[in-house]
C-alpha positions as YAML, in Angstrom:
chain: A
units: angstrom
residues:
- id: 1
  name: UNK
  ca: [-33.17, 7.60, -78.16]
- id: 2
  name: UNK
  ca: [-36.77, 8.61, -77.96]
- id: 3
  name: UNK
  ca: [-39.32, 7.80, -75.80]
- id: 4
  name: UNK
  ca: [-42.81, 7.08, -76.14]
- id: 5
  name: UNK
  ca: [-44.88, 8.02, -73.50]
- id: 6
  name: UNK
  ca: [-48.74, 5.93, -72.80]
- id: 7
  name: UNK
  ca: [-51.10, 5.28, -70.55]
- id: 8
  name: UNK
  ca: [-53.42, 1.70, -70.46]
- id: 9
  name: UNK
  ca: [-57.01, 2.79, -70.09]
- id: 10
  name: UNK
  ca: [-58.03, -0.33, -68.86]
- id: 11
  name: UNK
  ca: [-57.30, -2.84, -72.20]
- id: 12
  name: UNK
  ca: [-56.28, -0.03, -74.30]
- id: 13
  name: UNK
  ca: [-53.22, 1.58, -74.43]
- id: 14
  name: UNK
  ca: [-53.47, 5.53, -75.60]
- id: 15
  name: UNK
  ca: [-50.15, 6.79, -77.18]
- id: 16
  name: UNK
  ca: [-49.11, 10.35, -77.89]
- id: 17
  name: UNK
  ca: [-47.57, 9.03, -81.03]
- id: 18
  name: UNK
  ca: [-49.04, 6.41, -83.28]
- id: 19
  name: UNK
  ca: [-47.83, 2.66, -83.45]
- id: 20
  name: UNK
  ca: [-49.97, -0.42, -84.48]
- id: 21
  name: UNK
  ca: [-51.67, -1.02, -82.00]
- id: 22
  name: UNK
  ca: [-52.23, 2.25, -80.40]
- id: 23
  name: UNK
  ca: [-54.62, 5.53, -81.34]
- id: 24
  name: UNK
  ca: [-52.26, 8.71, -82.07]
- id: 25
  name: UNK
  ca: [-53.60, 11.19, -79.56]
- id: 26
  name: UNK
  ca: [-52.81, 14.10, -81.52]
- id: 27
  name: UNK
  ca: [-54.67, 13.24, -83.94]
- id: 28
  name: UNK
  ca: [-57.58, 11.66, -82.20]
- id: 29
  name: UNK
  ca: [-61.25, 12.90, -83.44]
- id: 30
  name: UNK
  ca: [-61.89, 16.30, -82.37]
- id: 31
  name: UNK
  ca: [-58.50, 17.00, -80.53]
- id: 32
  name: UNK
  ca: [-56.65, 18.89, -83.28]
- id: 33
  name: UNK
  ca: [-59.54, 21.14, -84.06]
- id: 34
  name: UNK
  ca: [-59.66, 22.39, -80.47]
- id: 35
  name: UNK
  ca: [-55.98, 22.55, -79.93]
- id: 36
  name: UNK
  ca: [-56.43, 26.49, -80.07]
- id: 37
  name: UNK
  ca: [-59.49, 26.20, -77.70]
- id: 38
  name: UNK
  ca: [-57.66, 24.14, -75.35]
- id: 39
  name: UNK
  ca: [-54.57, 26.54, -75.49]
- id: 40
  name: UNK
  ca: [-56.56, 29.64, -74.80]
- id: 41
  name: UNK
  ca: [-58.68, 27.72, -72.33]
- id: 42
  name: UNK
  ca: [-55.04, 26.64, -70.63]
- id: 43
  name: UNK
  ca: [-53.12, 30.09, -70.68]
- id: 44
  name: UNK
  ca: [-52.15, 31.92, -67.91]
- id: 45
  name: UNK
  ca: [-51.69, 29.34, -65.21]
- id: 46
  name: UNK
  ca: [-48.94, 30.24, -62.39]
- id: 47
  name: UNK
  ca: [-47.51, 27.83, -59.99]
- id: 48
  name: UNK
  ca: [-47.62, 30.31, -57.11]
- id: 49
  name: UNK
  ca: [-50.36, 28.95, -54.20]
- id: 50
  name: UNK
  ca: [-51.55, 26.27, -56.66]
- id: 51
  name: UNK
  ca: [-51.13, 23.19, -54.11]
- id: 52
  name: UNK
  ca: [-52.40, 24.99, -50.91]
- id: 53
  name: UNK
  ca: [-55.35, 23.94, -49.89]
- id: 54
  name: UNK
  ca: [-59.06, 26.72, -50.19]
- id: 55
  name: UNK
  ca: [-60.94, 26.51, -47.06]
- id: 56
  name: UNK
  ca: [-64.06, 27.28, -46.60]
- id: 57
  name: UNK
  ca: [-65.49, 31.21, -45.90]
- id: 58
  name: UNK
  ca: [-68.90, 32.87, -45.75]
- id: 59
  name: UNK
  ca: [-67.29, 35.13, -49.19]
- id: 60
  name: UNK
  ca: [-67.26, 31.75, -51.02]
- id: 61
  name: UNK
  ca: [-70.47, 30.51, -49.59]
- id: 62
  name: UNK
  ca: [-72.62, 32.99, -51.45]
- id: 63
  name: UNK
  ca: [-71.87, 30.81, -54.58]
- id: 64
  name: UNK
  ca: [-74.20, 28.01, -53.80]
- id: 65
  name: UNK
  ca: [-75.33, 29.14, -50.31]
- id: 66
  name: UNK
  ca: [-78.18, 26.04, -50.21]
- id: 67
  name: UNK
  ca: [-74.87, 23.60, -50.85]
- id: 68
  name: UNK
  ca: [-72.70, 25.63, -48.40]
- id: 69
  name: UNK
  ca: [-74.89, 25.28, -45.45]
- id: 70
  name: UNK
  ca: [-75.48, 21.83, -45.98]
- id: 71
  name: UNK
  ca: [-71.75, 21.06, -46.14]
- id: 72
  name: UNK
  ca: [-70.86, 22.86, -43.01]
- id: 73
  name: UNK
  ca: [-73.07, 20.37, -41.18]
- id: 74
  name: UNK
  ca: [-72.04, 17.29, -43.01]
- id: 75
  name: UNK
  ca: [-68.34, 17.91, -43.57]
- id: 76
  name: UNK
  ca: [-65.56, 16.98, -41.14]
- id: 77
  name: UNK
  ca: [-62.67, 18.86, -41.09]
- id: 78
  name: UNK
  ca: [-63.81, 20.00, -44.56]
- id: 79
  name: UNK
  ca: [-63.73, 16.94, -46.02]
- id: 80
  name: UNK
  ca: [-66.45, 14.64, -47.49]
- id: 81
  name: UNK
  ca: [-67.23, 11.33, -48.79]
- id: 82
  name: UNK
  ca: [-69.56, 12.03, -52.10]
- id: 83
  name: UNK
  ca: [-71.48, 9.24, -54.01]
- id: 84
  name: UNK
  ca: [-73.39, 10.42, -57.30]
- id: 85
  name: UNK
  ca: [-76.44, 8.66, -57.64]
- id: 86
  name: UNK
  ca: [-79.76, 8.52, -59.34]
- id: 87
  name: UNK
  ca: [-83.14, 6.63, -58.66]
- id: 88
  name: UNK
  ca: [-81.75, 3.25, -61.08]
- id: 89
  name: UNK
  ca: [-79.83, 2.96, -58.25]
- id: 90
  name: UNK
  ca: [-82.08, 3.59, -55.62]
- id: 91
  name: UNK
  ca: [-84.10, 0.67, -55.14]
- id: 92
  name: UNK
  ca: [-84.79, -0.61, -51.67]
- id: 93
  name: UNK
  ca: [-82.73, -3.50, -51.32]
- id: 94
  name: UNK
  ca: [-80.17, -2.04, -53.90]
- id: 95
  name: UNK
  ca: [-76.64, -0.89, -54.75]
- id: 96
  name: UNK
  ca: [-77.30, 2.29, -53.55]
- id: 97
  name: UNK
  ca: [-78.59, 1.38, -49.56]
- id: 98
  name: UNK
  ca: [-75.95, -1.13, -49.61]
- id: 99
  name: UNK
  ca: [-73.36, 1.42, -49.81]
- id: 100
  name: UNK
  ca: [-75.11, 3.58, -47.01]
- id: 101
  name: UNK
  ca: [-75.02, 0.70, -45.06]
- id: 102
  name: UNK
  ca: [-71.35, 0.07, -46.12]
- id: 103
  name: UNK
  ca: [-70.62, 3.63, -45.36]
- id: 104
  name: UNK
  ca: [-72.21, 3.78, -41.87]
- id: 105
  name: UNK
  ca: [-70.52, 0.17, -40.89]
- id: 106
  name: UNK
  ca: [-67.13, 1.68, -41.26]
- id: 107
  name: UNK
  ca: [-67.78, 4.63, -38.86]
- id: 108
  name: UNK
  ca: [-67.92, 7.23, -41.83]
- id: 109
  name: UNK
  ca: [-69.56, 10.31, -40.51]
- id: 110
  name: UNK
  ca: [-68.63, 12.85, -43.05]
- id: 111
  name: UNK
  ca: [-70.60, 11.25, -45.85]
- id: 112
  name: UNK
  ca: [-73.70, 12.65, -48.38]
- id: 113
  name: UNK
  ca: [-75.32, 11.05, -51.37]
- id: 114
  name: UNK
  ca: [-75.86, 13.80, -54.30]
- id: 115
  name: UNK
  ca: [-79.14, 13.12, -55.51]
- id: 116
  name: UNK
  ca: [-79.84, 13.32, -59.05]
- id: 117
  name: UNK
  ca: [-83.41, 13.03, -58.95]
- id: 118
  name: UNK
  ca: [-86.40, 13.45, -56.43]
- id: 119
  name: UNK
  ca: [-86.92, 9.85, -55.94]
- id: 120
  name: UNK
  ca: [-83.09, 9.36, -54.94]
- id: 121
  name: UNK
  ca: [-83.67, 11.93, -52.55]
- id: 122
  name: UNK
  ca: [-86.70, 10.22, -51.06]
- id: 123
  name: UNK
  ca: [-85.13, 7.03, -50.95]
- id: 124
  name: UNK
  ca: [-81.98, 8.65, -49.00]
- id: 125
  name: UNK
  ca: [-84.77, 10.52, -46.47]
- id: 126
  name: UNK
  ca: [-86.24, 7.47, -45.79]
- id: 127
  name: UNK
  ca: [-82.37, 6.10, -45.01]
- id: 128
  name: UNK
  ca: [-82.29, 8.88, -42.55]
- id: 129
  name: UNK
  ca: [-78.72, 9.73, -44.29]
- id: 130
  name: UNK
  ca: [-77.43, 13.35, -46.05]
- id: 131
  name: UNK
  ca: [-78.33, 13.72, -49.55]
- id: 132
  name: UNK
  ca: [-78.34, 17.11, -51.52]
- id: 133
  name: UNK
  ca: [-80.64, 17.45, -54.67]
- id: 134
  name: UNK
  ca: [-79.07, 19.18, -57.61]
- id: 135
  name: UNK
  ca: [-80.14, 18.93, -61.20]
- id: 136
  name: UNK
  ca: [-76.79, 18.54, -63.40]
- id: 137
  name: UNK
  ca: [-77.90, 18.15, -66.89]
- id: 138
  name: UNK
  ca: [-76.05, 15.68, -69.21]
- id: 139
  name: UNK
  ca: [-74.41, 17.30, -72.20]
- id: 140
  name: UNK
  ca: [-75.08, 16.95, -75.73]
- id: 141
  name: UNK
  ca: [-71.99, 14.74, -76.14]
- id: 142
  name: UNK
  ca: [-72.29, 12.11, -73.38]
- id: 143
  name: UNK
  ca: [-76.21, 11.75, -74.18]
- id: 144
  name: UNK
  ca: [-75.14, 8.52, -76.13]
- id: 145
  name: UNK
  ca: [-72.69, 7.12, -73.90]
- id: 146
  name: UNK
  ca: [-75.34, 4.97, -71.97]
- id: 147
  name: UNK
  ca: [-76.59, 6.25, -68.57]
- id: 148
  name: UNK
  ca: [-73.80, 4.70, -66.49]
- id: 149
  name: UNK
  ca: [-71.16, 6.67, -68.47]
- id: 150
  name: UNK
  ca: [-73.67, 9.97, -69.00]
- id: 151
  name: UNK
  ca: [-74.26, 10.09, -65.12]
- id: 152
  name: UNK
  ca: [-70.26, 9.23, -64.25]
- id: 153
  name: UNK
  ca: [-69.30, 12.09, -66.71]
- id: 154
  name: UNK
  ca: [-71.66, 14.43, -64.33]
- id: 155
  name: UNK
  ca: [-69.44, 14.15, -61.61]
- id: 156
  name: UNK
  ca: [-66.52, 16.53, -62.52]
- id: 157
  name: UNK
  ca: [-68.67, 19.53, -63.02]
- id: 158
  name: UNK
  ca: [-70.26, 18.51, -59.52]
- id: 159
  name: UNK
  ca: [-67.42, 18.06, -58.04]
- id: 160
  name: UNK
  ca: [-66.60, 21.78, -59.14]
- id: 161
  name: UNK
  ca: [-69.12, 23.30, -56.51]
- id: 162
  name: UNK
  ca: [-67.34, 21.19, -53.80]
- id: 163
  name: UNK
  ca: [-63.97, 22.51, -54.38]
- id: 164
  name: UNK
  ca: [-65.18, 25.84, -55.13]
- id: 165
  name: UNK
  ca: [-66.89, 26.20, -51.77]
- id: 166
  name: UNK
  ca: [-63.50, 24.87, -49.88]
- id: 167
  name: UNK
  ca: [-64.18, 21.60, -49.27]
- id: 168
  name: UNK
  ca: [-61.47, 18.64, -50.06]
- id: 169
  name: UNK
  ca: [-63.65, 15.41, -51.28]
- id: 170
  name: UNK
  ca: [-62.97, 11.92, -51.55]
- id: 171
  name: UNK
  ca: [-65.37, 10.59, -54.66]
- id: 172
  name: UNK
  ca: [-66.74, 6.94, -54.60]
- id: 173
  name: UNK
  ca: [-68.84, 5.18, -57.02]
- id: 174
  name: UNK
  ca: [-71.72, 3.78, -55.56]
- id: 175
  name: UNK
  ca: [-70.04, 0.17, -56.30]
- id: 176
  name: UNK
  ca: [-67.90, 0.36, -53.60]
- id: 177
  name: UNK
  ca: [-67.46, -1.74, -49.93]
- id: 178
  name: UNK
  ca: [-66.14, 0.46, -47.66]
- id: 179
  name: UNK
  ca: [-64.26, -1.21, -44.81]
- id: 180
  name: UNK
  ca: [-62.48, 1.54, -42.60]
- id: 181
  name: UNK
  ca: [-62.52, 5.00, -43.13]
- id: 182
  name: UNK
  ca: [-60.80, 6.26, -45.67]
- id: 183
  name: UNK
  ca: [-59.62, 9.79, -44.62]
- id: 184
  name: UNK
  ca: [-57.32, 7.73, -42.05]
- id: 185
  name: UNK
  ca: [-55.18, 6.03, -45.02]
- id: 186
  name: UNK
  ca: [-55.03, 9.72, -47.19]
- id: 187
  name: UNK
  ca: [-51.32, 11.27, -47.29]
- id: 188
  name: UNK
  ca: [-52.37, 14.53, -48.39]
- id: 189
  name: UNK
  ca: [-49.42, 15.61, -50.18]
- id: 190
  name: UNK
  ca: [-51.15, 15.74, -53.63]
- id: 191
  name: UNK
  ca: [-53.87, 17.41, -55.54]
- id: 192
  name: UNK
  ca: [-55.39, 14.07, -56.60]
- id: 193
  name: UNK
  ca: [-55.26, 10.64, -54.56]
- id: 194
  name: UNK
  ca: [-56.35, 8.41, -56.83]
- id: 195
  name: UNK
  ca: [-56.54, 4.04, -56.48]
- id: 196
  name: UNK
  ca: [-55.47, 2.41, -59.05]
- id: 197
  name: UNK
  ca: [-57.02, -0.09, -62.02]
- id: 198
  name: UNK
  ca: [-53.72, -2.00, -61.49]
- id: 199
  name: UNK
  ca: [-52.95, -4.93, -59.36]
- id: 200
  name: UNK
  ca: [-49.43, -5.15, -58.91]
- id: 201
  name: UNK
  ca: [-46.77, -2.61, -58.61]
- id: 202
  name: UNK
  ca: [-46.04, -2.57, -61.99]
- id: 203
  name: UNK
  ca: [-49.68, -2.19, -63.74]
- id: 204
  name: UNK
  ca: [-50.57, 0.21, -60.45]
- id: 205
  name: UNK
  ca: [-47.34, 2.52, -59.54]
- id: 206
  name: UNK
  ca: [-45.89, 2.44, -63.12]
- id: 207
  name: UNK
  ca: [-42.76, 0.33, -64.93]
- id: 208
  name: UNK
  ca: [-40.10, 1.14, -68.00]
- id: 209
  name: UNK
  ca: [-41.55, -0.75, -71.11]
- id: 210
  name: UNK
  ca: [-38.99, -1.29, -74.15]
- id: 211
  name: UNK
  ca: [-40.30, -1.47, -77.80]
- id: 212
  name: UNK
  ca: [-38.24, -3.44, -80.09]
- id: 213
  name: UNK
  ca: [-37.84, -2.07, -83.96]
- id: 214
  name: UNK
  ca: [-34.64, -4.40, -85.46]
- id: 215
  name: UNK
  ca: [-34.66, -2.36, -88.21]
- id: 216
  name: UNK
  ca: [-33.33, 0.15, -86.26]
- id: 217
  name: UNK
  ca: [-29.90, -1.42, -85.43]
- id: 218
  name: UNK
  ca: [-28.34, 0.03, -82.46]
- id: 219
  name: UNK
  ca: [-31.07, 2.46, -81.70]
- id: 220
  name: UNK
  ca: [-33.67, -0.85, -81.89]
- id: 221
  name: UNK
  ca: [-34.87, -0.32, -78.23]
- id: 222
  name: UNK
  ca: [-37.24, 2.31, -77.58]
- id: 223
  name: UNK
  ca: [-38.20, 2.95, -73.88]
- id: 224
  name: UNK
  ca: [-41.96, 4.05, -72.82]
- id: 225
  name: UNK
  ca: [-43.19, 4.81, -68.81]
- id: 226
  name: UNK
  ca: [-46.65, 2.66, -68.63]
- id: 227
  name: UNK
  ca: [-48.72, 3.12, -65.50]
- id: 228
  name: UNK
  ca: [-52.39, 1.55, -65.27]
- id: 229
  name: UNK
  ca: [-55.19, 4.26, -64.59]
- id: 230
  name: UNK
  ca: [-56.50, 5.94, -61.77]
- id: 231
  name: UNK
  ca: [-59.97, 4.95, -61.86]
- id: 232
  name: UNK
  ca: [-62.20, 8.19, -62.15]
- id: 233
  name: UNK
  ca: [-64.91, 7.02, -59.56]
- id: 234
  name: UNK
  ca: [-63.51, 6.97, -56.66]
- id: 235
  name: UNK
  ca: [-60.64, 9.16, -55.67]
- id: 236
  name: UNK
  ca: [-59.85, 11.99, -53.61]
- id: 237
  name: UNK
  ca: [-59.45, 15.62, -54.66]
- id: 238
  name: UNK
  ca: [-58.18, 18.53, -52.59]
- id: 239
  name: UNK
  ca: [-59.68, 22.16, -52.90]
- id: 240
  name: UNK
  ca: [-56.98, 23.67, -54.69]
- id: 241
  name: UNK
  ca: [-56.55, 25.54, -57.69]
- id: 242
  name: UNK
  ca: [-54.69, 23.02, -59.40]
- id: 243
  name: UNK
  ca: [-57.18, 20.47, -58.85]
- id: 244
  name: UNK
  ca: [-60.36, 23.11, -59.89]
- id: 245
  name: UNK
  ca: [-57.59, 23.74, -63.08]
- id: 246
  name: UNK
  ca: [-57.55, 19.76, -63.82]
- id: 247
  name: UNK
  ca: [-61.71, 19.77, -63.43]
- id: 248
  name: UNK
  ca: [-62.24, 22.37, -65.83]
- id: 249
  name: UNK
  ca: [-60.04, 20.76, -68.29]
- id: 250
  name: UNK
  ca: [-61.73, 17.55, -68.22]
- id: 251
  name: UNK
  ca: [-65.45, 19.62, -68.16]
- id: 252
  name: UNK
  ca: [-64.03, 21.22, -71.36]
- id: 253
  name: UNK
  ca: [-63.21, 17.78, -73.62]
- id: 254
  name: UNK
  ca: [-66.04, 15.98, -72.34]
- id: 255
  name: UNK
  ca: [-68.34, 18.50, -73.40]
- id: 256
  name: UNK
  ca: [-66.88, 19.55, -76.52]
- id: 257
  name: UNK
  ca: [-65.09, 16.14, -77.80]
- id: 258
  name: UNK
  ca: [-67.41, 13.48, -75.92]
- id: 259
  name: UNK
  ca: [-65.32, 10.34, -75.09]
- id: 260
  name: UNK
  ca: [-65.36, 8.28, -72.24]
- id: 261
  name: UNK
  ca: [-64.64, 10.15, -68.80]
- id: 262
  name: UNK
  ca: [-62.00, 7.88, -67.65]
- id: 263
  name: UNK
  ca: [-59.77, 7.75, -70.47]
- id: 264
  name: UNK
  ca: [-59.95, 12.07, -70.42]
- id: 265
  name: UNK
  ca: [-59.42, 11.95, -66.60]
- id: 266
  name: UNK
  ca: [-56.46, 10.26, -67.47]
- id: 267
  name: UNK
  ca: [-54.87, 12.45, -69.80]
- id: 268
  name: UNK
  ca: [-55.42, 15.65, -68.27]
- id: 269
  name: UNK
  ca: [-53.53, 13.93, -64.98]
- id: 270
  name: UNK
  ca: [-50.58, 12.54, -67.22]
- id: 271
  name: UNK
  ca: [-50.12, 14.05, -70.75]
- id: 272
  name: UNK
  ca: [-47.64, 16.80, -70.06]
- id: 273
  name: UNK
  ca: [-47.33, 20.35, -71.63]
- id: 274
  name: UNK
  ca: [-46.55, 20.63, -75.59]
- id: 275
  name: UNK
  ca: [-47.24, 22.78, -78.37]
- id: 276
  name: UNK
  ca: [-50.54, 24.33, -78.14]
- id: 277
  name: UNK
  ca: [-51.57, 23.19, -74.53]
- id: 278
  name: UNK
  ca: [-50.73, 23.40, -71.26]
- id: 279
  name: UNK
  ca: [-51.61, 20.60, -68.81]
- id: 280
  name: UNK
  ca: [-53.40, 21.51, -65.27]
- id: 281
  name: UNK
  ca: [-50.37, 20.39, -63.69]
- id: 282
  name: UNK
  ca: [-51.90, 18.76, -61.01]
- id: 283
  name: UNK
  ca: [-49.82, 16.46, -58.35]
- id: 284
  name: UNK
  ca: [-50.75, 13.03, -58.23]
- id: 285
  name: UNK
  ca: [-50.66, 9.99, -55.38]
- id: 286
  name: UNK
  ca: [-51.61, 6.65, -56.24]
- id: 287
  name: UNK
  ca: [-53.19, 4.67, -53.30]
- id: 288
  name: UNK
  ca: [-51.79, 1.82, -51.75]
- id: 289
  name: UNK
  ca: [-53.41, -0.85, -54.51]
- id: 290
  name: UNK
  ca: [-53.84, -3.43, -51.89]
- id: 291
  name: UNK
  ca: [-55.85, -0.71, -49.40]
- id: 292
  name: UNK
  ca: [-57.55, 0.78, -52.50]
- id: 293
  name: UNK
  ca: [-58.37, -2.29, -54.26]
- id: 294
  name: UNK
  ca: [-60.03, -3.15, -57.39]
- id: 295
  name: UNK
  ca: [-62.04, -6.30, -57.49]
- id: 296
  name: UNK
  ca: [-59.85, -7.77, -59.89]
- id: 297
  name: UNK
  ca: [-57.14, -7.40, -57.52]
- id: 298
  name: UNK
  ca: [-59.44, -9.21, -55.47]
- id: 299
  name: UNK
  ca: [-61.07, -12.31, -57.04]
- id: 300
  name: UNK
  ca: [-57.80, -12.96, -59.24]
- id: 301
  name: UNK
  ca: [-55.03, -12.52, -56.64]
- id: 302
  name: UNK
  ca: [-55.56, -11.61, -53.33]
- id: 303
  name: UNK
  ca: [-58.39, -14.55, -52.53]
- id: 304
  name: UNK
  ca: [-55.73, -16.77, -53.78]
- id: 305
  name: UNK
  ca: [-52.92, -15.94, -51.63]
- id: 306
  name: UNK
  ca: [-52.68, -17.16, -48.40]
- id: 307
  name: UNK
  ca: [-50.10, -14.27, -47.46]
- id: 308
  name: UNK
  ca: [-53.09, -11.72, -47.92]
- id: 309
  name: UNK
  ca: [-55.40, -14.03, -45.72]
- id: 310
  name: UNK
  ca: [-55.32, -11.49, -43.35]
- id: 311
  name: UNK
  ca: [-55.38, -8.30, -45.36]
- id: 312
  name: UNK
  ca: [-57.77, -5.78, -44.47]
- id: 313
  name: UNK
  ca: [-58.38, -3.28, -46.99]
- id: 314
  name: UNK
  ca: [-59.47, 0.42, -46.82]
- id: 315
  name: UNK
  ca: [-62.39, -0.43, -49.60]
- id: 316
  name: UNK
  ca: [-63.21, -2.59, -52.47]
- id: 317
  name: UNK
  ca: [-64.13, -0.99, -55.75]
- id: 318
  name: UNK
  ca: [-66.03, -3.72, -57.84]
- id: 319
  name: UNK
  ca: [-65.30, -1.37, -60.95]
- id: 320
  name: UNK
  ca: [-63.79, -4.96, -62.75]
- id: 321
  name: UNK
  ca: [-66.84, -7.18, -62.83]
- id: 322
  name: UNK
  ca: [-70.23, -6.69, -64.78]
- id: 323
  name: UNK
  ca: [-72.47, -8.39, -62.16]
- id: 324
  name: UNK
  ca: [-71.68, -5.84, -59.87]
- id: 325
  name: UNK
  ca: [-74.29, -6.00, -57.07]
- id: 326
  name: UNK
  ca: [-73.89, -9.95, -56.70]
- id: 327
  name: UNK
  ca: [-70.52, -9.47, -55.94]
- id: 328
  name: UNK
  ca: [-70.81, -6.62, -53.95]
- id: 329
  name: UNK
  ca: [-72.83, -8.77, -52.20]
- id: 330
  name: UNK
  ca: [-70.27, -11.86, -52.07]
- id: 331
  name: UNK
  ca: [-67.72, -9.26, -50.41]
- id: 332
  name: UNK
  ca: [-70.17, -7.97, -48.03]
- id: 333
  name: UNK
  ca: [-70.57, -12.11, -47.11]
- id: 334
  name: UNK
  ca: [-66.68, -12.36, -46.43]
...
């Protein structure tokens, strides 16, 4: 009996075969005509060493020795907590000094703001907190996507100079409550800790899903595996080759194919090895949902049950809500 492997990218379900109500991902725009690309771009990986963990040293400094210097004084144990931001962000009063105030109320030390723009770096001066100026420029592709999703696609070739350098980094959007540290909850068994766009076991750590085709007879029931994103703004990436593999990869189709950054995340992480490509063959952890949470997860379920009354979470992504800074704001209240 076959199976039918997909993924739901928040409402959408991507398939690697087609069905009605699904987009065949072989034969998405664009894919197909880089298969070779991708294949060549793919080739050659080994799984000796790929899992252990770069550290830092003064060889891979001389990179980006401006970045390198500044991490050794932020970092903790090489690890860092990095928020991509630019000045619409920035505002006094806004998202952005919300989340340094966020950051600094749960005892975060080992955090920086990368700056995408001189006023973001003023603003963050005036905070008295670590930011690092770097110009990424938005590629050709993603210039359409709306600056949200142009900015958000920045963040992989960013993070590339992190892991480079040796340094393990846990990613957050700049819509996020932090409540405890973070680094305290990580497992670090994986090249990618990632929380989830789920909000129950099922949508978060995965569940068997059976298609039904009568017409079939006895082979009528066709099993899939469906697991619910890891959402691509806040996770946690080690410094290994695997994960540098997986950020490439992603660089590669965003640049080439456009698309939104999530949705590619996503299929680098989970679509396996076939003809003509090779996946980065990264390990993958999803968070505890209820540590890690989503503000759906929030305002549908968790406000409602008085079992959770006394739940304490890790952080609160608002990543499900369009008003985002109100109820960042409402959380902060609680």
């Amino acid at each position: 009996m076959g199976v039918v492997c997909y993924l739901l990218l928040g409402p959408l379900s991507l398939a690697i075969y087609t069905s009605a109500s699904t987009t065949s991902f072989s034969q998405s725009s664009g894919w197909q005509g880089n298969a070779e690309k991708l294949a060549a771009a793919t080739a050659g990986r080994t799984c000796s060493d790929r899992h252990a963990v770069v550290l830092p040293t003064e060889e891979r400094d001389t990179a980006t020795p401006e970045l390198a210097a500044f991490l050794r004084r932020v970092a903790v144990n090489n690890e860092v907590v990095l928020a991509v931001s630019n000045k619409n962000l920035a505002w006094p009063g806004g998202m952005l000094e919300s989340w340094v105030a966020n950051v600094r109320r749960a005892g975060i030390r080992n955090a920086l703001v990368l700056a995408l723009d001189d006023e973001t770096k003023a603003a963050m001066d005036k905070q008295a907190f670590p930011a690092f100026r770097m110009d990424v420029p938005i590629p050709e592709t993603q210039k359409d996507a709306g600056s949200n999703h142009a900015v958000s696609a920045l963040k992989f070739r960013i993070l590339t100079h992190f892991v480079d350098l040796g340094y393990s980094v846990f990613l957050s959007d700049v819509d996020v409550i932090f409540l405890q540290n973070p680094f305290n909850f990580l497992k670090r068994d994986s090249d990618i800790e990632g929380m989830s766009d789920g909000w129950d076991n099922g949508t978060a750590y995965g569940y068997n899903d059976v298609a039904d085709d009568p017409a079939m007879g006895w082979g009528r029931y066709a099993h899939s595996m469906r697991v619910f994103v890891i959402n691509s703004g806040t996770f946690y990436i080690r410094s290994t080759k695997a994960a540098r593999d997986l950020l490439d990869l992603v660089i590669y189709r965003l640049e080439t194919e456009g698309g939104w950054d999530q949705a590619v995340f996503n299929e680098c992480i989970f679509f396996p090895n076939r003809p003509g490509y090779k996946d980065p063959g990264v390990t993958r952890r999803v968070l505890d949902y209820l540590l890690f949470m989503n503000s759906k997860t929030l305002f549908k379920r968790v406000r409602h049950d008085p079992e959770l009354a006394s739940l304490r979470p890790v952080l609160i992504h608002v990543n499900s809500h369009p008003e985002k800074f109100e109820r960042m704001k409402a959380v902060e209240k609680r």
